[in-house]
C-alpha positions in Angstrom: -11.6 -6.2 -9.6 -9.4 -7.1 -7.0 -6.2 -8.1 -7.6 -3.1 -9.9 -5.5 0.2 -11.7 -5.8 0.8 -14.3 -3.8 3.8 -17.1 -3.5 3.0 -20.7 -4.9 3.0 -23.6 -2.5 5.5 -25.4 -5.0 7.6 -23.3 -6.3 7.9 -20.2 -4.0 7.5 -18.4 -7.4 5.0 -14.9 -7.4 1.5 -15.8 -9.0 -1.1 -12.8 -9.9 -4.8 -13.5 -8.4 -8.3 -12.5 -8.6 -10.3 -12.3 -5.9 -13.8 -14.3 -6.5 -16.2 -13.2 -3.1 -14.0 -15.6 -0.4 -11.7 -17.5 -3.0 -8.7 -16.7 -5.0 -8.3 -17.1 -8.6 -5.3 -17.3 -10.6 -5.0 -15.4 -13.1 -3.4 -17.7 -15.4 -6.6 -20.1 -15.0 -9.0 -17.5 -16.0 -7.1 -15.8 -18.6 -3.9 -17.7 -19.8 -2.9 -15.5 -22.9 -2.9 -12.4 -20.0 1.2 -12.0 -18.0 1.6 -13.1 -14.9 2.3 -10.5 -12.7 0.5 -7.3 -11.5 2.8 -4.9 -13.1 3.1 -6.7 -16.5 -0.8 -6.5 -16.4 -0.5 -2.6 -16.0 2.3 -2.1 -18.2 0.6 -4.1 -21.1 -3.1 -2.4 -20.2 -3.8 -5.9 -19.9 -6.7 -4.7 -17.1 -9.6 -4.5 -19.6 -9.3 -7.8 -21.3 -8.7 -9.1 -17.3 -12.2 -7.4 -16.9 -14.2 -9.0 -19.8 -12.9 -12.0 -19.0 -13.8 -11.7 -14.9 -17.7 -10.9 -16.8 -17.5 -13.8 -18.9 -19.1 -17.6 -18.2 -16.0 -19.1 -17.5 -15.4 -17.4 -14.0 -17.7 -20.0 -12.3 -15.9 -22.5 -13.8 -12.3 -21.5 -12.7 -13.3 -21.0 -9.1 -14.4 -24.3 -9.0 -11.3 -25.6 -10.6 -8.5 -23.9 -8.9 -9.9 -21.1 -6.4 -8.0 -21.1 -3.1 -9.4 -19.7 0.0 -7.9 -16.8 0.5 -6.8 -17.6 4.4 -4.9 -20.2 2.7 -2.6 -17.6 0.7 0.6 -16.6 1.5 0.3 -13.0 0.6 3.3 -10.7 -1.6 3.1 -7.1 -1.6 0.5 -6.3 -4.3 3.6 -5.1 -6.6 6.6 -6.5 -5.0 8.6 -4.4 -7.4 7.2 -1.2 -8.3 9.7 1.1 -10.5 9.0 4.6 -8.0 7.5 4.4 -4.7 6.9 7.7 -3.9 5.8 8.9 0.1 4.2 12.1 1.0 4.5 12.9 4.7 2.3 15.3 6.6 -0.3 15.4 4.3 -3.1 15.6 7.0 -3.2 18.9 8.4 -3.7 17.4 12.1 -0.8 14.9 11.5 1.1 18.3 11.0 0.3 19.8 14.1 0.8 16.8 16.3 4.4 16.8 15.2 4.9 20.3 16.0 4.9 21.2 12.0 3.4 24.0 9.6 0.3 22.6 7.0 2.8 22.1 4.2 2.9 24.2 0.7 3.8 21.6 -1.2 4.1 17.9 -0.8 6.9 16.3 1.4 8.3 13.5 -1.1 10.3 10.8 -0.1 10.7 7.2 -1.5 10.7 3.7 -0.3 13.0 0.9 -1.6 10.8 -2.8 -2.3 13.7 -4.4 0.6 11.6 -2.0 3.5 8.2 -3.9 1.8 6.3 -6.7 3.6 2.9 -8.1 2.9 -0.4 -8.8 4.3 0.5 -11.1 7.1 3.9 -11.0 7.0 6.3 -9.6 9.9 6.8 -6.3 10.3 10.7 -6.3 12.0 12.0 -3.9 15.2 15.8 -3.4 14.2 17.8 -4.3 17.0 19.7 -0.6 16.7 16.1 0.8 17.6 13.2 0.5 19.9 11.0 3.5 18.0 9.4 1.8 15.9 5.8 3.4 14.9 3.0 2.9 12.6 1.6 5.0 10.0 -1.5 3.8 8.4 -2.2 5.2 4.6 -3.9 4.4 1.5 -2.1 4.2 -1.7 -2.8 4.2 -5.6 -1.5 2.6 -8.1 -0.4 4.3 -11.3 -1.7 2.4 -14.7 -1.2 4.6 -17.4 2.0 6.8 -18.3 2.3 10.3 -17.6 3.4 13.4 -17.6 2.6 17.2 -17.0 -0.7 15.6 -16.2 -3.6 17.9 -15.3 -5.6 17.8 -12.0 -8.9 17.2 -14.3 -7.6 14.2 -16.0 -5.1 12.7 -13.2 -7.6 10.1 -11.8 -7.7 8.6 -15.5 -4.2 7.7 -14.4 -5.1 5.7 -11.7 -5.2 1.9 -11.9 -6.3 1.4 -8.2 -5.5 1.9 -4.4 -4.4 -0.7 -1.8 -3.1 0.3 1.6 0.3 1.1 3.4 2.1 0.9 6.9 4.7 3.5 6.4 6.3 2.1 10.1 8.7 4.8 10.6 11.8 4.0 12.9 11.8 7.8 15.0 15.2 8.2 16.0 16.9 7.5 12.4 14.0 9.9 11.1 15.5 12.4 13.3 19.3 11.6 12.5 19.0 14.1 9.8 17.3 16.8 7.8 16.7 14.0 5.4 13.6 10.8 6.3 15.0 8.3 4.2 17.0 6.1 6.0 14.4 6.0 9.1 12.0 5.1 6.3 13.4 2.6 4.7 14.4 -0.1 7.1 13.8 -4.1 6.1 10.2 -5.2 6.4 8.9 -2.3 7.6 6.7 -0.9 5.2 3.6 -2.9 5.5 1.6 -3.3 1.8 -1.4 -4.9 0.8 -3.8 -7.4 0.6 -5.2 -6.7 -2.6 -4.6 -3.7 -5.7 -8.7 -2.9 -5.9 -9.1 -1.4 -9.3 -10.5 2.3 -9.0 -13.5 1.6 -10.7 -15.2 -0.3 -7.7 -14.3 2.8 -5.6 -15.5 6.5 -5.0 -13.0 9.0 -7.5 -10.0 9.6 -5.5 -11.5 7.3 -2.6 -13.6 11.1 -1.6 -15.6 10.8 1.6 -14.1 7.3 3.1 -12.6 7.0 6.2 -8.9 5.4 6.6 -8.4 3.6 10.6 -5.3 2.2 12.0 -5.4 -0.3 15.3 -2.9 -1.2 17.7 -3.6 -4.5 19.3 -7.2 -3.9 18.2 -7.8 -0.4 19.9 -8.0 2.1 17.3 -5.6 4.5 17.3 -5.9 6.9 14.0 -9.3 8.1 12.1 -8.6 10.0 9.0 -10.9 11.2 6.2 -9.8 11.2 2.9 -11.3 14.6 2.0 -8.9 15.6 4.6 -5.9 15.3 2.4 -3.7 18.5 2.2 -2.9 17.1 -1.4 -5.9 15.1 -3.3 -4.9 12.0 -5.2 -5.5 14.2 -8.1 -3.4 16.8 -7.0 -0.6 14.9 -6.1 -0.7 13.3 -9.7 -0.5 16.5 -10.9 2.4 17.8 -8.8 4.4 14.8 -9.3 4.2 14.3 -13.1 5.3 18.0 -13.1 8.9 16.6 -12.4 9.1 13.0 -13.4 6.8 10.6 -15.2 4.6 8.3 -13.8 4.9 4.6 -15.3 2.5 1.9 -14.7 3.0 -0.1 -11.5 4.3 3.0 -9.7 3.2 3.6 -6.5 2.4 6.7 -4.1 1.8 6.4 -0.8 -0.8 9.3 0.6 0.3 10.1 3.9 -1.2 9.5 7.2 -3.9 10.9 9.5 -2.7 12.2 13.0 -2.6 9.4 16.2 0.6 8.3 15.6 2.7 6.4 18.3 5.5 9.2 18.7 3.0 12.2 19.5 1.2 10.3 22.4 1.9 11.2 26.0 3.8 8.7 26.7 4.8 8.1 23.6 3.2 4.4 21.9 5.7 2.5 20.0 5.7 -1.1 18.6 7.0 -3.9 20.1 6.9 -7.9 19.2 3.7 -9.6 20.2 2.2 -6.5 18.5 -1.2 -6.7 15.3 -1.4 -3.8 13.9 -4.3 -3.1 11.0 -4.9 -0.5 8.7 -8.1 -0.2 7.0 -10.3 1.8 4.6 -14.0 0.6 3.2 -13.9 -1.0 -0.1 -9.7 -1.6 0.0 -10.4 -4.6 3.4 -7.8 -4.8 6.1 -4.1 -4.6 6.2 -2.7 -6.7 9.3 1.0 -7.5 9.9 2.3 -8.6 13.7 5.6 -7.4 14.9 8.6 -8.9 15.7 12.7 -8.3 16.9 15.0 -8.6 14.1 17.0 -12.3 14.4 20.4 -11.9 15.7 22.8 -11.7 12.3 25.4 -14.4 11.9 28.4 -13.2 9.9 
């Protein structure tokens, strides 16, 4: 299944969809005893009645009856709320090297705040304190069932499903100190979506796809997930080692090297800019860029 929240025309409120081939189902339509939003779906382990009812005869008729083309959507981040976003950074061996860093040991865990989140064809903002503005194309998964001390054999049964990231790093407040945060956590940076696509319709751990990233439709990174210093699994593992995972939490993978900063000369973002993420099976992840409105106290 592939699931998305998007805002309704009306109300502005968050609605939880189902993608049908090129139309948008809500999920209320199809299945109203089922909640309404992606992470009360996960939290309830509401995803297998979803499923029975997606197999059932009355899809057909709920396309016809409220499906909305999906260019029509105004896209939310997949979870625009998660309780953990978790980040791991340098977890391609070749991203590493192009910053002039060791393979790392152990996983380099930082989180994002849902105020640095902005969806599928949303905005992704320059601050006006900073002209370093990268990208960072990932994938990311989706926790669906509660754990802890989880073992790298059973982690992917923790999984609900993957989606993909922008982790747009600002360079200079990366730098400002031994800690990321702050360069990582800027407004509408963090790029997320289109759609949560449940792990069943993909390979175990996403294993032998290929993640992209394109600037103004040149691409700039190629990454294989089998590349991954840390496997899904073994980050699960790691991870639930020190805190539990809780449905609706999301971890962000890392990205392959071809980043803006390590380019001679260096490629940042600027307004005017598309940049797209992609991995087979998860679709495409496009945001333009623009400078942060001048604030009026």
């Amino acid at each position: 299944m592939r699931l998305l929240t998007f805002a309704d025309d009306a109300s502005g409120a968050d609605r939880v969809g189902l993608r049908v081939h090129d139309r948008v189902v809500p999920v209320a339509e199809l299945a109203p005893d089922l909640p309404s939003s992606v992470m009360e779906l996960l939290a309830g382990d509401h995803l297998p009645a979803l499923a029975e009812a997606v197999a059932g005869p009355g899809v057909a008729a709920a396309v016809d009856r409220a499906g909305i083309t999906a260019a029509e959507l105004t896209y939310r981040p997949p979870i625009p709320r998660p309780g953990k976003t978790l980040c791991i950074g340098r977890n391609y061996a070749a991203h590493a090297a192009e910053g002039g860093a060791d393979t790392p040991t152990f996983p380099e865990v930082f989180m994002r705040g849902a105020t640095s989140f902005v969806a599928h064809g949303g905005e992704i903002v320059r601050p006006s304190c900073s002209d370093k503005l990268d990208f960072e194309g990932e994938f990311a998964f989706v926790v669906g069932t509660r754990g802890r001390d989880v073992s790298e054999d059973r982690a992917l049964e923790h999984v609900a499903g993957y989606t993909l990231f922008n982790d747009a790093t600002l360079r200079d407040y990366q730098r400002k100190a031994s800690q990321w945060t702050v360069g990582k956590n800027f407004d509408s940076t963090g790029a997320f979506g289109p759609e949560l696509v449940t792990a069943d319709e993909l390979s175990p751990g996403l294993a032998g796809l290929t993640l992209r990233s394109y600037l103004n439709g040149e691409e700039m990174q190629v990454g294989n997930v089998d590349d991954l210093v840390f496997s899904v699994r073994r980050l699960i593992a790691i991870l639930s080692e020190a805190m539990t995972l809780e449905p609706g939490d999301v971890v962000v993978t890392g990205t392959p090297s071809g980043v803006g900063f390590a380019r001679t000369p260096p490629v940042f973002m600027k307004p005017g800019d598309v940049i797209e993420v992609e991995v087979e099976g998860l679709g495409r992840l496009s945001n333009n860029v623009r400078d942060e409105m001048p604030r009026v106290d």
